[in-house]
C-alpha positions as CSV (number, residue, x, y, z in Angstrom):
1,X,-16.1,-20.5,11.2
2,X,-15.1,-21.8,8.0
3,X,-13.5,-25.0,8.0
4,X,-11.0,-26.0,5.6
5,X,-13.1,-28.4,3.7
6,X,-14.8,-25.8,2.6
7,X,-12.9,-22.7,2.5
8,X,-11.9,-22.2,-1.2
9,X,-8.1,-22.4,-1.2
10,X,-7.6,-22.2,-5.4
11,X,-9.4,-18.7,-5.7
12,X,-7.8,-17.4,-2.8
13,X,-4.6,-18.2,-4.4
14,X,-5.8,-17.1,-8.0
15,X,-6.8,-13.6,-6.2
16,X,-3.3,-12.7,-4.6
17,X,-1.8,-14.0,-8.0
18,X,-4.2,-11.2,-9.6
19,X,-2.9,-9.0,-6.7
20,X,0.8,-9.6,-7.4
21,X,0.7,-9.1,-11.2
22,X,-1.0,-5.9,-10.8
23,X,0.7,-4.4,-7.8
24,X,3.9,-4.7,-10.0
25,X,2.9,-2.9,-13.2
26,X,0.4,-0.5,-10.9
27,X,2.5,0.4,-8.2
28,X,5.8,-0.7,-9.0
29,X,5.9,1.0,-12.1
30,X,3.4,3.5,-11.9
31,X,4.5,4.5,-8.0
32,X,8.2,3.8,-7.6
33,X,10.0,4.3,-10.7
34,X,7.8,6.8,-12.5
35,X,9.4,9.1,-10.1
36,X,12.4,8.6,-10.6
37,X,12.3,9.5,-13.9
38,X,10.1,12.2,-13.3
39,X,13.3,13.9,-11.3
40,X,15.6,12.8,-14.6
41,X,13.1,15.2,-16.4
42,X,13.8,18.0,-14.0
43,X,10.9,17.7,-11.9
44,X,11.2,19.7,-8.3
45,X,10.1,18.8,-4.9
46,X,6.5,20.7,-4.9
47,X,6.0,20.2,-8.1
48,X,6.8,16.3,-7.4
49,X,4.7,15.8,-4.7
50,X,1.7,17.4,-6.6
51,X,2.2,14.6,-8.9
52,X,2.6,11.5,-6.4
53,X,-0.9,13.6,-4.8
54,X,-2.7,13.2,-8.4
55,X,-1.7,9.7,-8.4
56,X,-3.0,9.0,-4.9
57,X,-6.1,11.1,-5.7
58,X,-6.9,8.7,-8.2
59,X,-7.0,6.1,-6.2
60,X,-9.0,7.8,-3.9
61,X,-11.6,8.3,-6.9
62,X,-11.1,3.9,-7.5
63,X,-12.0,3.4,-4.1
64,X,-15.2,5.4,-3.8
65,X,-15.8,4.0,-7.5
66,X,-15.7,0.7,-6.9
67,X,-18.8,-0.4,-4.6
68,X,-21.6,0.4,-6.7
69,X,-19.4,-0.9,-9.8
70,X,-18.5,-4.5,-7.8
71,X,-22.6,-4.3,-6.8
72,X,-23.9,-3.9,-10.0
73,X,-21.1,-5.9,-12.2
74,X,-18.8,-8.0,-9.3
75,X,-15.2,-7.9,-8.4
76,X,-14.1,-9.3,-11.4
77,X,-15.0,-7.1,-14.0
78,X,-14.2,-4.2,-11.2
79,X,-10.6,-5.2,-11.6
80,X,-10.7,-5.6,-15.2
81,X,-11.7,-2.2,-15.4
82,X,-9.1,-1.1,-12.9
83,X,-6.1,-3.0,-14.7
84,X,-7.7,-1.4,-18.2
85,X,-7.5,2.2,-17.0
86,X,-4.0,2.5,-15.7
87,X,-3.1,0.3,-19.5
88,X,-4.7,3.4,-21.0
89,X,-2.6,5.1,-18.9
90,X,0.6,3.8,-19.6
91,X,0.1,3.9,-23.3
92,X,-0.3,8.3,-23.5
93,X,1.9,9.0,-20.5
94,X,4.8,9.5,-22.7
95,X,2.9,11.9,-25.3
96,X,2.7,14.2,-22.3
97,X,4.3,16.6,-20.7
98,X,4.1,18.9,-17.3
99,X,1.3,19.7,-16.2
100,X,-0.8,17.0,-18.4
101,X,1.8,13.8,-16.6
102,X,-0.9,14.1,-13.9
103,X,-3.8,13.1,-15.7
104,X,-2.2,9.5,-16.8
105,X,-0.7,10.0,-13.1
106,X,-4.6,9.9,-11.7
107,X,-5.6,7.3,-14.3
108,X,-3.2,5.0,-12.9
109,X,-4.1,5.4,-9.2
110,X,-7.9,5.0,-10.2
111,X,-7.1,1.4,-11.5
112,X,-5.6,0.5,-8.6
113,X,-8.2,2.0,-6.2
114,X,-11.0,-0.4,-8.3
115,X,-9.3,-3.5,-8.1
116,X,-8.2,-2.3,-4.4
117,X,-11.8,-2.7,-3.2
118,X,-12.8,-5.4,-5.5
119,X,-9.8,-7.8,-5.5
120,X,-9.2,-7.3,-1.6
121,X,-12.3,-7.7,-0.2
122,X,-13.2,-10.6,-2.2
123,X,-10.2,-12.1,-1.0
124,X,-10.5,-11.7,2.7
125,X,-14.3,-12.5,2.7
126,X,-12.9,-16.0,1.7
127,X,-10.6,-16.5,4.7
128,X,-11.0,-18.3,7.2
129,X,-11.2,-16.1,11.0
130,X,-8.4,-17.6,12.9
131,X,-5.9,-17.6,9.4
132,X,-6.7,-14.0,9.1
133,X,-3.3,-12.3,10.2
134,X,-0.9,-15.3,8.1
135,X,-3.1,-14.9,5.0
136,X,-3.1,-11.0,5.1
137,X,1.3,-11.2,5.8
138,X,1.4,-13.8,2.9
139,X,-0.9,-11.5,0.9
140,X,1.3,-8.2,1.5
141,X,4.4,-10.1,1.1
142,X,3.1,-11.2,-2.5
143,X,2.1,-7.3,-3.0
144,X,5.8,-6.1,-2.0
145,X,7.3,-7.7,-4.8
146,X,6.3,-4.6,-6.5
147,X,8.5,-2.8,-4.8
148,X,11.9,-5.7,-5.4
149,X,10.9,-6.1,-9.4
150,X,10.1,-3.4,-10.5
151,X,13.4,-0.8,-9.3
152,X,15.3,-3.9,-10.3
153,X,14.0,-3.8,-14.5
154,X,14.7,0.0,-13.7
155,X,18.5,-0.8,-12.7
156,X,19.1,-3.1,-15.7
157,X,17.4,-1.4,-17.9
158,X,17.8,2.0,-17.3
159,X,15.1,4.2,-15.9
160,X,13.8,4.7,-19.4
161,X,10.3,6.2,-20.0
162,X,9.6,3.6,-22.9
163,X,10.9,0.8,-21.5
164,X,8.8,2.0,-17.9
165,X,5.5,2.4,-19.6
166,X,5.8,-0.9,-21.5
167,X,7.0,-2.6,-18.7
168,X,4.1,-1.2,-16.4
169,X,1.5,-1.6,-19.2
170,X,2.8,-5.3,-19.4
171,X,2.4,-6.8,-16.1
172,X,-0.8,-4.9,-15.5
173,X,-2.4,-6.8,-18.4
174,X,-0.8,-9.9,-17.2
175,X,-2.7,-9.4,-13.7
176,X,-5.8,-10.3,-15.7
177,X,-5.3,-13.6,-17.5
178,X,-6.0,-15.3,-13.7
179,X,-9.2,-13.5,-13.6
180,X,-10.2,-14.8,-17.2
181,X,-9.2,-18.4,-16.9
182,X,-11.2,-18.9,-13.9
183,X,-14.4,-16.8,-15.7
184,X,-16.9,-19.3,-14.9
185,X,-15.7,-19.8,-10.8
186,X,-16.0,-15.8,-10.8
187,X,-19.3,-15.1,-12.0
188,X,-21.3,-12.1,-10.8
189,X,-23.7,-14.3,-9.3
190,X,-21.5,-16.0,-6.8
191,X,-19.1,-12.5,-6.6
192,X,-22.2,-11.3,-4.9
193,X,-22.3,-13.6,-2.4
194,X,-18.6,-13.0,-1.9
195,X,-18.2,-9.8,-1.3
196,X,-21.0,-8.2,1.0
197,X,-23.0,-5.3,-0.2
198,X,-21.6,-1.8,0.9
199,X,-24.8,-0.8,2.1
200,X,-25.4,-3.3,4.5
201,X,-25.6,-2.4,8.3
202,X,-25.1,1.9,7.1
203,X,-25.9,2.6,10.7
204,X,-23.5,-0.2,12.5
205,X,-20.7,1.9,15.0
206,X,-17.0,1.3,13.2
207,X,-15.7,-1.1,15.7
208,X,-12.8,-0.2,18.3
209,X,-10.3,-2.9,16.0
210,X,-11.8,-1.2,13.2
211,X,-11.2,2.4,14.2
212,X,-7.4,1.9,15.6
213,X,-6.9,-0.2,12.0
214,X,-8.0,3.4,10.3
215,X,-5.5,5.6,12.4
216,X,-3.0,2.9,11.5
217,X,-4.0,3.9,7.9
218,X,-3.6,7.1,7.8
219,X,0.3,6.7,9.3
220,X,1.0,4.2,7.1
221,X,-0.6,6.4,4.1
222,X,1.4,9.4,5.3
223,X,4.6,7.2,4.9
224,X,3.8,5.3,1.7
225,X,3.1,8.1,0.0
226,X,5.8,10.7,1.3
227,X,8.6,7.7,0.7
228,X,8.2,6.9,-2.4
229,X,6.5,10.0,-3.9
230,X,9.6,12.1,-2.8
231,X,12.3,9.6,-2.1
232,X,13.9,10.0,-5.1
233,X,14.9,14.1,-4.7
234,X,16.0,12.7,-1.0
235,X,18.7,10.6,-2.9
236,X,19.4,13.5,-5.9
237,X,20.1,15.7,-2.8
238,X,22.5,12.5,-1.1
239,X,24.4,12.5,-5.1
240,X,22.5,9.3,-5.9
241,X,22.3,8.2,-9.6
242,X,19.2,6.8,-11.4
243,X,20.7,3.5,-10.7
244,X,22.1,3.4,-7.0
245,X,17.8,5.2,-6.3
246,X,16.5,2.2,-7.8
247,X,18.9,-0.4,-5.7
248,X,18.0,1.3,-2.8
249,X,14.1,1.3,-4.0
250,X,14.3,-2.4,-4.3
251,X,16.4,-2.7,-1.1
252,X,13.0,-1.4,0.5
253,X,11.1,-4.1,-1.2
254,X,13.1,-6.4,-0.3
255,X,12.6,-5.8,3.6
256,X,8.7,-5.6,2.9
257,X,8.7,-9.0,1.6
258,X,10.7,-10.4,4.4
259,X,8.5,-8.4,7.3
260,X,5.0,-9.0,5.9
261,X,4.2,-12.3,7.1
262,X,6.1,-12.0,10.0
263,X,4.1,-9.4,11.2
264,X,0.8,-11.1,10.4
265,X,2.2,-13.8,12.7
266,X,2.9,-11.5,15.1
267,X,-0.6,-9.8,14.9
268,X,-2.1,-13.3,15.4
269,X,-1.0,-14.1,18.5
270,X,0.0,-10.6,20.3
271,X,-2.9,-8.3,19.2
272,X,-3.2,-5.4,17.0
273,X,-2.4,-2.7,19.4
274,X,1.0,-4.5,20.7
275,X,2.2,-5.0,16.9
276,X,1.9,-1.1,16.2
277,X,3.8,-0.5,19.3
278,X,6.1,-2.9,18.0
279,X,6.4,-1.6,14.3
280,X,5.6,1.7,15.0
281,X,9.0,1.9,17.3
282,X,11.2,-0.2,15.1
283,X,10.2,1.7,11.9
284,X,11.0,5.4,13.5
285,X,14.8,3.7,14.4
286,X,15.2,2.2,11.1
287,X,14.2,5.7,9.0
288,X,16.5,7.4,12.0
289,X,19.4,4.6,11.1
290,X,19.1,5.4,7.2
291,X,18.9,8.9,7.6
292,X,22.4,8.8,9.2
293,X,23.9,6.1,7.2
294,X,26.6,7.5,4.9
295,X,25.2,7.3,0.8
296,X,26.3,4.2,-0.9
297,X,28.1,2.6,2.4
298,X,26.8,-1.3,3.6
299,X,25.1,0.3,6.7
300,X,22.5,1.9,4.2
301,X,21.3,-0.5,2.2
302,X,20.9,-2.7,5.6
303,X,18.9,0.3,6.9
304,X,17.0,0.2,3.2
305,X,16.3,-3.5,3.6
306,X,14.9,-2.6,7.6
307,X,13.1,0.8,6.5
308,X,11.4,-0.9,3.5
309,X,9.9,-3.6,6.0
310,X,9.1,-1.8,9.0
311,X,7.1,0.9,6.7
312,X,5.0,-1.5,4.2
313,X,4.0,-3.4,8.2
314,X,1.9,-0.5,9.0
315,X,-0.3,-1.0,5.6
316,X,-0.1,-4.5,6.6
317,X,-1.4,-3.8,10.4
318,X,-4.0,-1.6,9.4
319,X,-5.4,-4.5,6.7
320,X,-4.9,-6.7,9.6
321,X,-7.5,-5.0,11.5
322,X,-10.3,-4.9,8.3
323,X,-9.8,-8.8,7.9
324,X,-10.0,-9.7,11.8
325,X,-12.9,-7.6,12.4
326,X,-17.1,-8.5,11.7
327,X,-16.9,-10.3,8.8
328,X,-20.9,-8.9,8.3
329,X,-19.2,-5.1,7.6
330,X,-16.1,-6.3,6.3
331,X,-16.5,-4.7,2.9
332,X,-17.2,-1.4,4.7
333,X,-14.4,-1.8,7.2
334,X,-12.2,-2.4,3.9
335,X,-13.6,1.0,2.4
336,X,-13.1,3.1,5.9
337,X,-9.3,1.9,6.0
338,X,-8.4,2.3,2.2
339,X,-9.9,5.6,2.4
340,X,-8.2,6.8,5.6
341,X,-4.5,5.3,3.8
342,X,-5.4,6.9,0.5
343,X,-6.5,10.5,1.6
344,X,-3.5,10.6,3.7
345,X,-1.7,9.4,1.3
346,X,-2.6,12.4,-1.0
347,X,-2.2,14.8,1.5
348,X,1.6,13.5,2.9
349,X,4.0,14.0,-0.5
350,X,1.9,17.6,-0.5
351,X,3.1,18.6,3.1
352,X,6.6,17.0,2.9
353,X,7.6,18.2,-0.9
354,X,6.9,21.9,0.4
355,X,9.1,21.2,4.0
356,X,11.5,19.7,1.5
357,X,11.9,23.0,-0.5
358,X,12.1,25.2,2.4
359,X,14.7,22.9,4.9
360,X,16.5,20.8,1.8
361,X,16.2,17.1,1.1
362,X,17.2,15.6,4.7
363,X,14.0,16.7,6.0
364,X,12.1,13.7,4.3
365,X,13.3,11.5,6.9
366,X,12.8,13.3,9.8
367,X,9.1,13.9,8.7
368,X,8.6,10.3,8.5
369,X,10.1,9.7,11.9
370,X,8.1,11.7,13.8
371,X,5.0,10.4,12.1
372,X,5.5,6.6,12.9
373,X,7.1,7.5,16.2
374,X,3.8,9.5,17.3
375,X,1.6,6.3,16.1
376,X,3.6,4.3,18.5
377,X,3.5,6.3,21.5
378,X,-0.2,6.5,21.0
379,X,-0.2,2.8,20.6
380,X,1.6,2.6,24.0
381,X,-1.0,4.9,25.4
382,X,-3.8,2.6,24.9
383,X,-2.0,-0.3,25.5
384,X,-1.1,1.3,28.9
385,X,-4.5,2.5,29.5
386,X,-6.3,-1.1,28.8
387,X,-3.5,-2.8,31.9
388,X,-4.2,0.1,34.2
389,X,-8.1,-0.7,34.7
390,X,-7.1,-4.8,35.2
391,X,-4.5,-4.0,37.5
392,X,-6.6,-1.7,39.6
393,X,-8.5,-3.2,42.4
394,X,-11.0,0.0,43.2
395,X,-11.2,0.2,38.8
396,X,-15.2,0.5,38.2
């Protein structure tokens, strides 16, 4: 166990800064408001969530990237390759049009799937065992503000192509000047001994927390990506404007800054399994509540604030379970649950943007509903099935 003499408190901090940074121009930008004006341009529901599918697809293509590259040159110049691709990819996305917006699209996603794997399991390989769960909530919380600044510059500003591209080109560069002033504490020799080698235990079973954390990923995948891939033809169809899609954009990041570390708490102290049943529950009410809420009324962007946080604390339970498991596969158990989030991820806003076009708008939230409300009556299943054998006195 690492003891706080030793455990290294000033990169842990420099790394969620580098997380923060980047999750705003990456995700914030490139995720949440390049949608929205993707619809200004005319952009349908299939045709939208073929796009927010390149853009996850991407990522997918960082993730599987990024082990050999953080082997051969370490986490650090992984994520400065990451943060350089999606720059590139801000810079042509406006000399583009349909079909070619998904190529930026998957350029963007593939910086964030490198510095995904590098950044992250770097970090958590740092953390001490029994701050797992508060250090993953405080991470997630410091990721969220993606999702609070960036549809807030797209409110006061407009949501501008130029003014998104700079904007997103902007903060991902900033995300790097952490990683160069601390150069010499980040060299690839001591990166290697950092973040463990992908290879490392290839025949070692995917443990029970480890396995759970992965269907966790693929719900909270299916939601991230169908929410804010397609959200914003859910609030054309409600007679939203550019600018009340944005509030309510940062109205969800809002509630996932103010769950995350919450839930991390919670996780601590009640076990994985009892947070999803937890989360899983409140997040199919809250998408329920919006869905019913009239457009524009106080009851909505309440429900906003509650759907935002509910939905980010699935992603947050599911990175929960990488950074509480064996800390000897860690960088594996990382890979197994970014894939299972990203592939779903890709395949969600695919699914939902055709449903959308055949039953109208309204269906996006009932899609989502069913997903996180299956995920926690599975939850209570194994919950259920773990008391059962305790309980019972001829139990074998």
């Amino acid at each position: 166990m690492t003891s706080r003499q030793t455990t290294p408190w000033r990169a842990i901090a420099a790394l969620n800064v580098v997380s923060m940074l980047s999750q705003i121009g990456q995700f914030g930008m490139g995720f949440i408001v390049l949608p929205v004006w993707l619809v200004h341009q005319g952009i349908d529901a299939p045709r939208a969530g073929l796009f927010s599918a390149a853009q996850w697809a991407g990522i997918l293509a960082g993730l599987l990237a990024a082990p050999p590259l953080v082997e051969r040159f370490g986490p650090r110049s992984t994520v400065l390759a990451g943060l350089a691709s999606s720059i590139v990819a801000f810079a042509t996305m406006g000399m583009l049009g349909w079909p070619l917006w998904m190529a930026p699209g998957a350029l963007i996603g593939f910086g964030i799937g490198l510095r995904w794997i590098a950044n992250e399991t770097w970090l958590y390989s740092l953390v001490p065992a029994e701050s797992s769960g508060r250090v993953v909530g405080f991470h997630e919380t410091l990721i969220a503000t993606a999702g609070v600044i960036a549809p807030a510059f797209a409110a006061w500003c407009g949501v501008d192509g130029r003014m998104t591209f700079i904007a997103g080109a902007a903060f991902t560069f900033a995300a790097a000047i952490p990683l160069c002033l601390t150069g010499s504490a980040w060299s690839p020799a001591s990166a290697q001994k950092a973040v463990p080698r992908l290879a490392d235990k290839p025949s070692a079973r995917i443990g029970t927390l480890v396995s759970f954390g992965m269907l966790v990923g693929v719900v909270a995948g299916l939601s991230d990506g169908t929410l804010y891939g397609l959200f914003p033809l859910f609030a054309a169809g409600r007679g939203l404007g550019n600018t009340q899609t944005a509030t309510l954009l940062m109205l969800f990041g809002v509630g996932a800054m103010a769950f995350q570390y919450p839930v991390g708490w919670l996780a601590d102290r009640a076990g994985l399994t009892a947070s999803v049943i937890a989360f899983g529950a409140a997040d199919t009410l809250a998408i329920i509540a919006f869905g019913f809420a009239a457009p524009s009324s106080v009851s909505q962007l309440i429900c906003a604030i509650l759907l935002g946080g509910m939905s980010t604390a699935l992603l947050t339970l599911s990175m929960y379970a990488v950074a509480a498991g064996d800390t000897a596969t860690l960088a594996r158990s990382m890979r197994l649950v970014s894939l299972a989030f990203t592939a779903s991820s890709i395949a969600g806003p695919l699914v939902a943007g055709v449903v959308m076009q055949a039953l109208g708008s309204d269906s996006l939230m009932w899609q989502l509903a069913i997903t996180s409300g299956a995920l926690a009556v599975y939850a209570l299943g194994i919950w259920q099935g773990r008391r059962q054998p305790a309980q019972s006195p001829s139990a074998g």
